[in-house]
Each structure stands twice: as structure tokens, then as C-alpha cells.
C-alpha positions as CSV (number, residue, x, y, z in Angstrom):
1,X,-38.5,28.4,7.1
2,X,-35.9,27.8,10.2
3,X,-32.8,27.4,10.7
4,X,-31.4,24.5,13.2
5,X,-28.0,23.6,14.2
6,X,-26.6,20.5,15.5
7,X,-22.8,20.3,17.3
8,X,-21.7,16.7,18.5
9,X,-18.6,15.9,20.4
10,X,-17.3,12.8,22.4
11,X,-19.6,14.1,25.8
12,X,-22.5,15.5,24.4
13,X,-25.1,17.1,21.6
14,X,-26.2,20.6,21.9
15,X,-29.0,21.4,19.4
16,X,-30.7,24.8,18.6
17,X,-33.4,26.2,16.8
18,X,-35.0,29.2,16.1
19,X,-39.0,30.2,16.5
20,X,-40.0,31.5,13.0
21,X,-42.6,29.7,10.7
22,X,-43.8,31.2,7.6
23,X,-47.5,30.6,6.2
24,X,-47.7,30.8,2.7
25,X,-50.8,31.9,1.2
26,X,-52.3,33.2,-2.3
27,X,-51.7,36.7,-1.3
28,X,-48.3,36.5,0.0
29,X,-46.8,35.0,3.6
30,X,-47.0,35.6,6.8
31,X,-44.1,34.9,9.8
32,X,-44.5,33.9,13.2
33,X,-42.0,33.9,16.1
34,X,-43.5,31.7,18.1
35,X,-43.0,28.2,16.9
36,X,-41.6,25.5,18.6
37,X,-39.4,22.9,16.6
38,X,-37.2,21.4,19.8
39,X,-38.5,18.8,21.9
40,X,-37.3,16.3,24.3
41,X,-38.8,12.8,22.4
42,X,-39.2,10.6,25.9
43,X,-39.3,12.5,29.2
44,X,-36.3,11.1,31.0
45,X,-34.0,10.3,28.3
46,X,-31.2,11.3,26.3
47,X,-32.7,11.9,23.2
48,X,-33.5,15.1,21.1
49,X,-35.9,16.0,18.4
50,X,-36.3,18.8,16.0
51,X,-38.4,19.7,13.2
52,X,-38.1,21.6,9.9
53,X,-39.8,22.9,6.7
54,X,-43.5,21.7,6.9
55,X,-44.8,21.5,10.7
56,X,-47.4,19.1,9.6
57,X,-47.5,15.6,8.6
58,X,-51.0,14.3,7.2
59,X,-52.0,17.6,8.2
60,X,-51.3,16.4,11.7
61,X,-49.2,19.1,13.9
62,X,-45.3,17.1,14.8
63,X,-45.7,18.8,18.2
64,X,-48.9,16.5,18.7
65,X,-47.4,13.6,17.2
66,X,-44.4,13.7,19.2
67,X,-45.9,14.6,22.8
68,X,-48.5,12.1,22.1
69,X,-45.7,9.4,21.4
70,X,-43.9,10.7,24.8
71,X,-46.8,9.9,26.2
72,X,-47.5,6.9,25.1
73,X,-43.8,5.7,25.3
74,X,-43.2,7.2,28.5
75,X,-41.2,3.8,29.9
76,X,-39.6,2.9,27.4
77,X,-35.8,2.7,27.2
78,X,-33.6,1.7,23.7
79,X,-30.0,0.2,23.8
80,X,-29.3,2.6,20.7
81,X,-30.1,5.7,18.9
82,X,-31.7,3.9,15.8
83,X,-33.8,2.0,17.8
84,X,-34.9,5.1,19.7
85,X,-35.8,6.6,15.4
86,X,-37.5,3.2,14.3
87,X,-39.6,2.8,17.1
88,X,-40.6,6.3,16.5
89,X,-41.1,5.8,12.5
90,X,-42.8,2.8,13.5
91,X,-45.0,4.3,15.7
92,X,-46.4,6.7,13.1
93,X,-46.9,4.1,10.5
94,X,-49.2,2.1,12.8
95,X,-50.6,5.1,14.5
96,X,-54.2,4.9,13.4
97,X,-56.0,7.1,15.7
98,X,-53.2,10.6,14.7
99,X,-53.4,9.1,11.0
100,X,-56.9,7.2,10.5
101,X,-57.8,6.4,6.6
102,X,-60.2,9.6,6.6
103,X,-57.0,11.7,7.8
104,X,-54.8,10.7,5.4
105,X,-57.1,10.8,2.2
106,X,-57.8,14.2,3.4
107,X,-54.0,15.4,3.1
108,X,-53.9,13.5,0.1
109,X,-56.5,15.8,-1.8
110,X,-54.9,18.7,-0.2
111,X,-51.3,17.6,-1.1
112,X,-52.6,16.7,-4.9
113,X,-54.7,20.2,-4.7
114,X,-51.7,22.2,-4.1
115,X,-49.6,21.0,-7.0
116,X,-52.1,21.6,-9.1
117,X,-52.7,25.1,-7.7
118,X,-48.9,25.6,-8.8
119,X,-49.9,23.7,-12.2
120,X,-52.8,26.2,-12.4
121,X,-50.6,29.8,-11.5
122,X,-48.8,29.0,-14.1
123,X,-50.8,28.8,-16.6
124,X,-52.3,32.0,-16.1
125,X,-49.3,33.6,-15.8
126,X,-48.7,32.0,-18.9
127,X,-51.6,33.1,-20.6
128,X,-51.7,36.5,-19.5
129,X,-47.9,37.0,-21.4
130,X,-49.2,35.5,-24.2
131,X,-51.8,36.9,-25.2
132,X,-52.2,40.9,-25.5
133,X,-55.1,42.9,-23.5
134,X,-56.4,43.7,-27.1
135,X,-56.1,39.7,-28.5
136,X,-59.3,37.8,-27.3
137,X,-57.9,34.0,-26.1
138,X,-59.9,31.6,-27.8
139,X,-60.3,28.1,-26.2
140,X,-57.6,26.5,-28.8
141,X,-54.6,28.8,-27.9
142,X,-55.7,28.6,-23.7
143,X,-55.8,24.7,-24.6
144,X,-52.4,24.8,-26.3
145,X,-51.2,26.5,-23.4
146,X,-52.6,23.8,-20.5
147,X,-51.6,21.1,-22.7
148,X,-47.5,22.0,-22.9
149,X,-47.4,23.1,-19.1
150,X,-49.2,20.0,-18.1
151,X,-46.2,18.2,-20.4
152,X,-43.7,20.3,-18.9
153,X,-44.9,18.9,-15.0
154,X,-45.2,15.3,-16.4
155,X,-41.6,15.4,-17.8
156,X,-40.5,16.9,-14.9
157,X,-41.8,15.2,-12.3
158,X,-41.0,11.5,-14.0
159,X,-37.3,12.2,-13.4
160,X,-37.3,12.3,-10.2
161,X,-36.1,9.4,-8.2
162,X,-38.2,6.2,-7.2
163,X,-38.4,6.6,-3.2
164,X,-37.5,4.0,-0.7
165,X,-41.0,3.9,0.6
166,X,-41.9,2.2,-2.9
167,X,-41.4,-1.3,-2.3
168,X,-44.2,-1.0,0.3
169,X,-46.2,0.5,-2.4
170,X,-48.4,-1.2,-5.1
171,X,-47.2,0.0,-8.8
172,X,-47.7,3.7,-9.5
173,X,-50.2,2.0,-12.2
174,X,-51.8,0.9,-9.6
175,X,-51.9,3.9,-7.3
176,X,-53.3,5.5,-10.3
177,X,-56.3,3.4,-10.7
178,X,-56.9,3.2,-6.9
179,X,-56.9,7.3,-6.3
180,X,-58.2,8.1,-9.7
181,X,-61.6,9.4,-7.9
182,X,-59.2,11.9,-5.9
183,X,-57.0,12.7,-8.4
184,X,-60.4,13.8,-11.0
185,X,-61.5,15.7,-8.0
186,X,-59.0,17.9,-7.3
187,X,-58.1,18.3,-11.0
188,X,-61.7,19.5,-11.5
189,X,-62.1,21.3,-8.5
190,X,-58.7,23.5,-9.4
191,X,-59.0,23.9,-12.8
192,X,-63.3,24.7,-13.2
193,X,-63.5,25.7,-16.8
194,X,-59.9,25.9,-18.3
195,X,-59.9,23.7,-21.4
196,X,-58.5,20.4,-21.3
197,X,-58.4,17.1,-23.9
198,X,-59.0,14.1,-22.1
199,X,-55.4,13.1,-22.9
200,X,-54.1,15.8,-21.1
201,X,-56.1,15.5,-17.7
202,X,-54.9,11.9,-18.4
203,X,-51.1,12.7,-18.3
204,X,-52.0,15.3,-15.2
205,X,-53.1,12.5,-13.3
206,X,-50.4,10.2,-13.8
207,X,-47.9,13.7,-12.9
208,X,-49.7,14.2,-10.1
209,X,-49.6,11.0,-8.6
210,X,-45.8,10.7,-9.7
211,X,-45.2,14.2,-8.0
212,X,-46.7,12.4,-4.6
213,X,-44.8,9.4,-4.1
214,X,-41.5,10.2,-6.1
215,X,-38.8,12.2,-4.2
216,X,-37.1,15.2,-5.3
217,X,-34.1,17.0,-3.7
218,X,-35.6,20.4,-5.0
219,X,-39.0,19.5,-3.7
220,X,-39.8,21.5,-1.0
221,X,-43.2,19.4,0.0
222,X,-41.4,17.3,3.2
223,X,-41.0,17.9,6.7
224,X,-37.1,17.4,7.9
225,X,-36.8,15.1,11.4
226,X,-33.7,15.3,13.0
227,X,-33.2,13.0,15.7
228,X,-30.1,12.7,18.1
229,X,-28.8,11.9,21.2
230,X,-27.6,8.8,23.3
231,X,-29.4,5.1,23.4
232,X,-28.7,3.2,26.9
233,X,-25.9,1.4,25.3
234,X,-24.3,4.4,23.3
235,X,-21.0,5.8,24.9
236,X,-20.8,8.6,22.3
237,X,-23.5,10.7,20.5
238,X,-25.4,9.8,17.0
239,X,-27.9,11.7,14.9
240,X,-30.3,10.4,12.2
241,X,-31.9,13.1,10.1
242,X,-35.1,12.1,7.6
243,X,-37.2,13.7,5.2
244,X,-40.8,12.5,5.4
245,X,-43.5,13.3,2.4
246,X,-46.2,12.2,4.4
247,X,-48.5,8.8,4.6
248,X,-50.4,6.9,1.2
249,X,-52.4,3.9,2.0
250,X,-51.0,3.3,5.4
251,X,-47.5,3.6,4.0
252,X,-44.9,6.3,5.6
253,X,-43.1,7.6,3.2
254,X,-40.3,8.5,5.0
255,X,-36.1,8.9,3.6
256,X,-32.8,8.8,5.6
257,X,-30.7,11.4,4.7
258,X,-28.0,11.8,7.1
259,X,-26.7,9.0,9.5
260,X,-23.6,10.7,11.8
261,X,-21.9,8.7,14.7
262,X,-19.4,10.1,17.0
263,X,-16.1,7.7,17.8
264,X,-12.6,8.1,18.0
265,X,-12.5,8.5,14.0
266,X,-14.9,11.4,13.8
267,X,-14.4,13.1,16.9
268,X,-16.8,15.8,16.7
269,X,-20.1,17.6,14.0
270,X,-21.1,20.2,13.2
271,X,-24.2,20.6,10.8
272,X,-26.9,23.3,9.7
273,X,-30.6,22.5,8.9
274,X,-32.9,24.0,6.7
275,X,-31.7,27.7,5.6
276,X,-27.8,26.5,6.1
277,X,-26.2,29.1,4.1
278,X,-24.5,31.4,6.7
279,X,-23.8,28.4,9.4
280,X,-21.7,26.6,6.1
281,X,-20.3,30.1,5.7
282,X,-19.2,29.7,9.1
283,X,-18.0,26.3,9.0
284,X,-15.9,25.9,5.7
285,X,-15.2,29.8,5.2
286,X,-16.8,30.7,1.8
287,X,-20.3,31.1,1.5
288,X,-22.7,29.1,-1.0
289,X,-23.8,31.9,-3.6
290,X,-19.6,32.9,-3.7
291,X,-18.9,29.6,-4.4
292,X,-21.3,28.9,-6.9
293,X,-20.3,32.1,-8.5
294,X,-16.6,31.2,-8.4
295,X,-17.3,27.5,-10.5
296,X,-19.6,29.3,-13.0
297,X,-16.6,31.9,-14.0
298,X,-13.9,29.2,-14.4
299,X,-16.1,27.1,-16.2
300,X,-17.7,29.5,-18.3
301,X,-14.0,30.4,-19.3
302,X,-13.3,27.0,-20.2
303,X,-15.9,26.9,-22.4
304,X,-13.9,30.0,-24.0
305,X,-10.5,29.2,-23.8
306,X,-10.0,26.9,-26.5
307,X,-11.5,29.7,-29.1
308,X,-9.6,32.4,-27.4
309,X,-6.2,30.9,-27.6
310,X,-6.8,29.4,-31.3
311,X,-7.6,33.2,-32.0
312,X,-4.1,34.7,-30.4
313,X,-2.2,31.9,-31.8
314,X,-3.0,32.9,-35.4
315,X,-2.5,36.4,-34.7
316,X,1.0,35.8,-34.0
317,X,1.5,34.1,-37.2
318,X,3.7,31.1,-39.1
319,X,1.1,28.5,-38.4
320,X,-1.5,26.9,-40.2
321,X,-5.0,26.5,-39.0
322,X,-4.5,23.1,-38.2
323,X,-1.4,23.9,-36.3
324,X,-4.0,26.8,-34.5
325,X,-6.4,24.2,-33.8
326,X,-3.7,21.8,-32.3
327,X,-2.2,24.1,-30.2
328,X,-5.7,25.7,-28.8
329,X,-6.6,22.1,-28.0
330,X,-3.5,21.6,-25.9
331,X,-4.5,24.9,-24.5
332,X,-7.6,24.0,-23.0
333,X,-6.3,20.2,-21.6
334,X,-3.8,22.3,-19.9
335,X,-6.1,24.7,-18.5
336,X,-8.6,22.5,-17.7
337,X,-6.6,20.3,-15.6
338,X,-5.1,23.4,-13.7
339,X,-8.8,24.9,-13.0
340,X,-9.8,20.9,-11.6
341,X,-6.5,21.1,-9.7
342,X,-7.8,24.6,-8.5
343,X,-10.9,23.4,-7.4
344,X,-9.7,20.2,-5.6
345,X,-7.1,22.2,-3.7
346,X,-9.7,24.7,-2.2
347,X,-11.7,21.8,-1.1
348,X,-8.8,20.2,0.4
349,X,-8.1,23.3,2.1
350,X,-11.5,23.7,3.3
351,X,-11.5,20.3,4.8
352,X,-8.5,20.3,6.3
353,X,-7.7,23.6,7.2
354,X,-11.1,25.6,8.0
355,X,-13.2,23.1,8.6
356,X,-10.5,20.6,10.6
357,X,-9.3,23.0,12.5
358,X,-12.9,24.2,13.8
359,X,-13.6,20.2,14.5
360,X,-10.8,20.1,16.1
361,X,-12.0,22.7,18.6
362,X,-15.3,21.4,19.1
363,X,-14.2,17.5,20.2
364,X,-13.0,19.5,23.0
365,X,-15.1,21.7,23.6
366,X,-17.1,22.0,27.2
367,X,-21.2,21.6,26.9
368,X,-21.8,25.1,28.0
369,X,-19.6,26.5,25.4
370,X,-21.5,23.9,23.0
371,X,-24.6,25.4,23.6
372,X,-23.4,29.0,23.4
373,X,-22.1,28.4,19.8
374,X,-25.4,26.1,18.3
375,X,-27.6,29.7,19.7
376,X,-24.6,31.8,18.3
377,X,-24.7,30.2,14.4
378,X,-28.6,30.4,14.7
379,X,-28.5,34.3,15.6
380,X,-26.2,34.2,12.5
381,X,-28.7,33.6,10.1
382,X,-31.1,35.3,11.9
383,X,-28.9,38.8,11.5
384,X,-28.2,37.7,8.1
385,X,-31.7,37.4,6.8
386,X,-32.6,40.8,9.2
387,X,-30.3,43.4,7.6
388,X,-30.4,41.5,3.8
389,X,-32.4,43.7,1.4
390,X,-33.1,41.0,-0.7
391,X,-34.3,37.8,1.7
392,X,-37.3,37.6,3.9
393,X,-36.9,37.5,7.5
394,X,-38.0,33.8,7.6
395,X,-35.3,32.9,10.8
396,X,-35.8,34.9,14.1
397,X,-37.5,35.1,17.1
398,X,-36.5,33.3,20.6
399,X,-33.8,30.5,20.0
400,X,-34.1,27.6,21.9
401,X,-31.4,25.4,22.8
402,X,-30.9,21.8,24.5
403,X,-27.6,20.0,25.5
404,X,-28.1,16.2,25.6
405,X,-25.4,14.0,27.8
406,X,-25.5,10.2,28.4
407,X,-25.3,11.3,32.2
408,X,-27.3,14.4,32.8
409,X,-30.6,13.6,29.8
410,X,-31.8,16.1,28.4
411,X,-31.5,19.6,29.7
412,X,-33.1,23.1,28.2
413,X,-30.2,25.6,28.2
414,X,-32.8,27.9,26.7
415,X,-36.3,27.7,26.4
416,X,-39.8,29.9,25.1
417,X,-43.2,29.5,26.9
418,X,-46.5,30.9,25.2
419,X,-47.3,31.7,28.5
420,X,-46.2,33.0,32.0
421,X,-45.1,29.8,34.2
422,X,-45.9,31.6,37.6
423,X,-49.4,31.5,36.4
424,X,-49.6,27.8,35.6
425,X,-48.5,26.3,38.6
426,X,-49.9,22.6,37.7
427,X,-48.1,22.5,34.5
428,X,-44.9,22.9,36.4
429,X,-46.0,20.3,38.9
430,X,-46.8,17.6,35.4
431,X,-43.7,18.3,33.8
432,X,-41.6,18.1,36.7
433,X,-39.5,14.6,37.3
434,X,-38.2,12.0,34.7
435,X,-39.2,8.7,33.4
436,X,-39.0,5.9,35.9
437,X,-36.1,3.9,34.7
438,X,-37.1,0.1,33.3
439,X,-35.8,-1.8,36.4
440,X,-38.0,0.2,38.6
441,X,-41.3,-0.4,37.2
């Protein structure tokens, strides 16, 4: 995991992220601090790139994918941000050497084999609880067991929401015809000998292919894309943010999930990425799990009140148990509205107090200072997760950081090399110098 800031006023973006990556594998997971998730997207211009979660897509590195498209798109020049994230977007989808039909049927079967490897876990799990080390598990009760955690995925995975990719897609009926070759593969190939009906395997295909090109806030299967920065045209900052599954017959399956301008309006933003929790702790003054905690106790007592106050009310006496009952109903409205006003008055608070006053700040803030405080809320997390007994260190190592300005580009404030640059003078000599601008060439 990572953790990635973004802070936006009226002159400039300063972006920063952090150099962990954790592998997960069957034994456990392993963390890196060596990672790079910033990168400049076209040498020359204003524009900012990070990455988060998954470091692939189509098993394809995003550090390849984006130095190749600098490369490629070395000239060019955009009149706006969202032209600068559609021509990239677009560029993927009709990449075909990065993402040839052999590359992306092979990150299908390894996307499809890793869901079921999840499917498969818990089963066992499953079947090791349920059956004693003395009770022999015959092929029925293993069968019974496949068969309701195969329903369980199905109905899961069928609520979540139709993406915006699928109006490029055929029918999922269709999908499921079309891959049915992969989907029996990696169904076979995961699950060897554990008995399955042929209905079953039938509803594990259709939950598998639902699970690949239906989106999911909880899913963690996506690579985040944040893109930001200045088009030739823009006067203030913007930043797009996307979550991309991947690619399925040619398709990107690709979501929008933030869109933030800069104007007079919205002076200045400030926004965490990934493992957020301590950079919104920062930001609005209460931290997620306190919150969360706070709701659950007030409405947990709701849920009590009504019973509570019907009981003290016929303790006191001279009232029927309708009058109780009328009485602990008018209770609970009353309550009930005073926890909602509660709750609406410590947002309100937050928004306008913590959080305004902290924008307020920022929109003026000078671009050193900028910078300073994106590599500050990163370090945050990264101390957090460093003296917590109970979370992984999965945010450290170097942080790097980048201030983008319509007049000055893109300039490192911080950066990491894998190696010593004294010892590679020709790399300094390649990357040295920007784009040639349009009118030039």
C-alpha cells in the first residue's frame, strides 16, 4: 500500500508520495522501500502523475506504460488537463504493443485465478472448522460446503455496480460464452479435486466473470491514477483521479472518481490517496476509526432509547401502557432528531471551521511551503503505521515530492535514484532539457 498527497492552490500543485510496495503472497507479504509512484507524464510540461494500490495493469509495470507514453508523446502539448488524461486513457486502450491480445488474456487468467484462490482459502478454512480432526469429511459435506461459499461470492459479487466501461462491452452473457475456455481453466486449475456439481462451477463462472468487469468500492483489485497539473490554456490547477481494473477484449476498464478544479470558488485542495486515514485526521480533526466509533454508540442507543424510557416511565407510575408506549415514542423522535442535529453540527463544524480554516491557509500558501507540508502529511502516516502495534508498516521509505506551476513545469523538490548519479553520467546528459515547445518544431 502507499500513501499520496495532493495540495492545490491558485499557483501551483505540489504532490508527494512515499516508496513502499507490499507483495502479497501465500505465505504472508513482503515490503519494499524502493518504489517509485511519481512521475512527470511529458518531459517539459506541467503535468503530474502518480500511482496507487496495484503497480501493474495487464500485468504491465505503470512505470513502463507511462515513460513509454512520454516517449512517444514527447511533443505534444494539450490546451487542458482533461485532454492531457484522455489522450493518456486513449493511448493505453489503443496501445497494442504494451497490451497485445496474448498480454491481456494472460492477466485475465491470472486476475480470474486469484479470485478463485480467495474462493478456494475459504473453503478450506471452512472445512477445517467444520469438521473435527477425529470426523472423516466425506465428499457430500466438502460439496455442501463449495456449493454455499460459491453462492455466497455469486450473491455478493452481483450487487456490485454495472461499470462505466460496460457500454463498450458485449452482455456479461456474452462475455460468459466468449471466455468460458478461461474461466473452466482456472476453475479447474485452482480447485483440482474439490467436489463440485456442474451447477455450481456454472454459478462460479458467471461470479467470476461478474467479479471482473463489475466495480466495487471495497474491491481492492484496481490501480488508482491521479493525474494533475496545468494544460496550456489552464490559468489554475485541476486534478483527475481514476480507478482502472485493467483491459477485457481491447476494452479499458477505466472509472473517474474525483474531478477537482481550482478557481476563485474553490481556492485551494487538499486530498489523501490510498491509506488516507491520518492525512483526514489532519485535515478535518477527528480521525476515521473515532468517528465511526462515535456514530455506532449514538445509534446503537437509539435503537435503545425507546425501550429504555418506556421502562422509567412505568416505573414512575399513574400511566397505562399505552400511555408508556406514547410517551417512549415521543422520546425517541425527540432524541433522534437531537443526535441527527448532533451529527450535522459536527460536520458543519468540520467544514467550516477545521477544514476552512486550513484551506484558507493553503490558497495562500508559497510552493516551497506547499511541498514541505504534502512530504510532512506523508511522514505522518508513515510514523503512524511505524510505532502502531496493530498495522503493518506498509508507508515508508524515501518520500518523493514534485511542485507543478504553469510557469516553472514540473520540478522534483525531492527525489530517490536506485542508483548513484555521479556514476551514470549519460543518464544525466538524456534526461537533461525539456520538450521542444509546438511552435518550434
Amino acid at each position: 500500500m502507499t500513501t499520496e498527497v495532493a495540495i492545490m492552490n491558485r499557483s501551483a500543485v505540489a504532490l508527494a508520495a512515499d516508496s513502499a510496495v507490499t507483495i502479497s503472497t501465500s505465505n504472508g507479504y513482503k515490503v519494499f522501500d524502493s518504489a517509485n509512484k511519481l512521475f512527470e507524464l511529458i518531459k517539459g510540461r506541467p503535468v503530474g502523475v502518480m500511482i496507487y494500490n496495484n503497480a501493474d495493469i495487464v500485468q504491465r509495470p505503470w512505470e513502463t506504460v507511462i515513460k513509454t507514453y512520454r516517449e512517444d508523446r514527447r511533443r505534444a502539448r494539450f490546451d487542458t488537463l482533461p485532454e492531457y488524461t484522455d489522450d493518456f486513457l486513449g493511448y493505453i486502450r489503443n496501445q497494442d504493443k504494451l497490451f497485445s491480445e496474448e498480454q491481456q488474456e494472460a492477466a485475465v487468467i491470472l486476475s480470474l485465478a486469484s479470485k478463485a484462490s480467495q474462493i478456494k482459502a475459504r473453503i478450506n478454512a471452512t472445512v477445517r472448522a467444520a469438521l473435527s480432526q477425529r470426523e472423516r469429511g466425506t465428499d457430500a459435506k466438502v460439496k455442501k460446503i463449495v456449493k454455499r461459499q460459491i453462492e455466497d461470492f455469486k450473491e455478493f459479487v452481483e450487487s456490485w455496480d454495472v461499470g462505466p466501461w460496460s457500454s463498450d462491452l458485449p452482455s456479461e452473457r456474452s462475455l460468459l460464452i466468449k471466455h468460458r475456455g478461461k474461466l473452466d481453466l482456472v476453475i479447474d486449475a485452482v480447485f483440482q479435486k474439490l467436489p463440485m456439481s456442474e451447477p455450481t462451477k456454472s454459478a462460479f463462472r458467471r461470479a467470476l466473470l461478474v467479479s471482473l468487469v463489475r466495480f466495487n468500492e471495497d474491491d481492492d483489485s484496481f490501480s488508482g491514477l491521479v493525474i494533475s497539473g496545468f494544460g496550456h490554456e489552464d490559468y489554475y490547477p485541476r486534478l483527475r483521479e481514476y480507478r482502472v481494473k485493467g483491459m477485457l477484449d481491447g476494452v479499458l476498464l477505466a472509472k473517474t472518481e474525483a474531478e477537482e478544479d481550482i478557481s476563485v470558488i474553490q481556492p485551494a485542495y487538499v486530498e489523501s490517496f490510498a491509506q488516507g486515514d491520518m492525512v483526514r485526521s489532519f485535515t478535518v480533526g477527528i480521525q476515521d476509526h473515532v468517528r465511526r466509533e462515535m456514530i455506532l454508540f449514538w445509534n446503537d442507543w437509539l435503537s435503545k432509547a425507546e425501550a429504555k424510557a418506556r421502562s422509567e416511565i412505568r416505573s414512575i407510575g399513574g400511566l397505562n401502557a399505552s400511555e408508556a408506549k406514547e410517551l417512549g415514542k415521543r422520546f425517541l423522535g425527540l432524541s433522534s432528531t437531537s443526535v441527527t442535529d448532533f451529527l450535522q453540527h459536527m460536520q458543519e463544524y468540520e467544514d467550516r471551521i477545521v477544514k476552512g480554516e486550513l484551506l484558507q491557509s493553503l490558497s495562500v500558501l508559497p510552493k516551497d511551503e506547499m511541498g514541505a507540508m504534502a512530504e510532512s502529511l506523508v511522514n505522518l502516516t508513515s510514523l503512524k503505521r511505524r510505532v502502531s502495534m496493530k498495522d503493518a508498516q506498509t508507508v515508508g521509505g524515501a518520500v518523493d515530492v514534485a511542485l507543478v506551476s504553469r510557469g516553472d513545469g514540473f520540478i522534483w523538490l525531492k527525489r530517490k535514484h536506485y542508483f548513484e548519479q555521479t556514476l551514470n553520467p549519460n543518464w544525466a546528459m538524456m534526461h537533461v532539457g525539456a520538450a521542444p515547445d509546438l511552435d518550434e518544431v
